[in-house]
Structures are given as C-alpha cells and as structure tokens.
N, C-alpha and C positions, 0 to 999 in steps of 0.2 A: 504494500500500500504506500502510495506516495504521501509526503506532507502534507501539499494538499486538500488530497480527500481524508485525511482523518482529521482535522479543521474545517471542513466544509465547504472546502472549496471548488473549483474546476474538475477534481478526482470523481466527487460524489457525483453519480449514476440518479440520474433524474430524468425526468420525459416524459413520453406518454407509453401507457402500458404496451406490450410487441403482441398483445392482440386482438388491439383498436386499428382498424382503420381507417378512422379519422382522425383529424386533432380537435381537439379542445385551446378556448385560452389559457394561458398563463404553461401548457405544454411545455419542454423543450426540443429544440428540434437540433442536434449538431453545435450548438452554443448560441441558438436565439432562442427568445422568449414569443412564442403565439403572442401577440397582442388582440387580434379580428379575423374573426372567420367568418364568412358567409355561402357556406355551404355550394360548392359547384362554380362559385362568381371571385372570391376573394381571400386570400392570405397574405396578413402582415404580420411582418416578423420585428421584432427588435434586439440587437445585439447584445450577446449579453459580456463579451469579452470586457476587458481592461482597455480603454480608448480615451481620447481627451474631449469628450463629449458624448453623443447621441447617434445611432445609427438603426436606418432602419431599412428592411427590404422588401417588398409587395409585388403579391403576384395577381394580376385580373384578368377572367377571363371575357373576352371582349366575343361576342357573338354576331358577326354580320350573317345575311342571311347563307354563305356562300358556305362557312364553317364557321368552327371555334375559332382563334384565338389567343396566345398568352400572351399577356404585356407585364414583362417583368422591370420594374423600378426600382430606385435607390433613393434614398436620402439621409442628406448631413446636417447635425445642427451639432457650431464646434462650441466646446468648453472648455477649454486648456486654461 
C-alpha cells in the first residue's frame, strides 16, 4: 500500500460500483468527479487531480436528424 492511500489519498479505490453501468454524481471516473448527468444527452466531469485551479471536461451528445453526435469540451478556471 502506498502513502497515499493509507491517508486517503489518490491510493484509495473509489468510483462507481464495476456492476453499474451507468454513473451517478459525485462517481469517480479515472480521477474526475461526475458533476451532471443527463442520461443518453450529457457528462461532466470535474478534475479531481492537484492543479492550480479548476478543471472541467463534458461530453454532449448532439442529435441532428442525420445521427448522433459527440461534442466533447474542456474548461479552465485558473487559481494559482
């Protein structure tokens, strides 16, 4: 066991349970946190790394009549 996860840090195994196939908020997903889900339409994530601010990344699925769609985004809000 590393440092750490026996302080509770990056170590500790958290997420969403391996036999949901969906997420939920507040999930982790790989080191983000679920923020909004919308079922089939919408995922935003927020970072949960060490950063000198705020970061976040969203996925939408955009539907013309032709097909789906993904429009995957970013954003920064810095705090250093």
């Amino acid at each position: 066991m590393t440092a750490p996860a026996w302080i509770g840090g990056v170590g500790v195994p958290r997420g969403q349970p391996a036999w949901r196939d969906s997420c939920r908020v507040n999930d982790i997903i790989d080191g983000w946190n679920v923020v909004e889900v919308e079922r089939g339409r919408l995922l935003r994530l927020e970072a949960e790394m060490r950063r000198p601010g705020r970061a976040w990344l969203q996925f939408e699925v955009l539907a013309p009549q032709s097909g789906a769609w993904l429009h995957p985004a970013q954003s920064w809000e810095w705090g250093g």
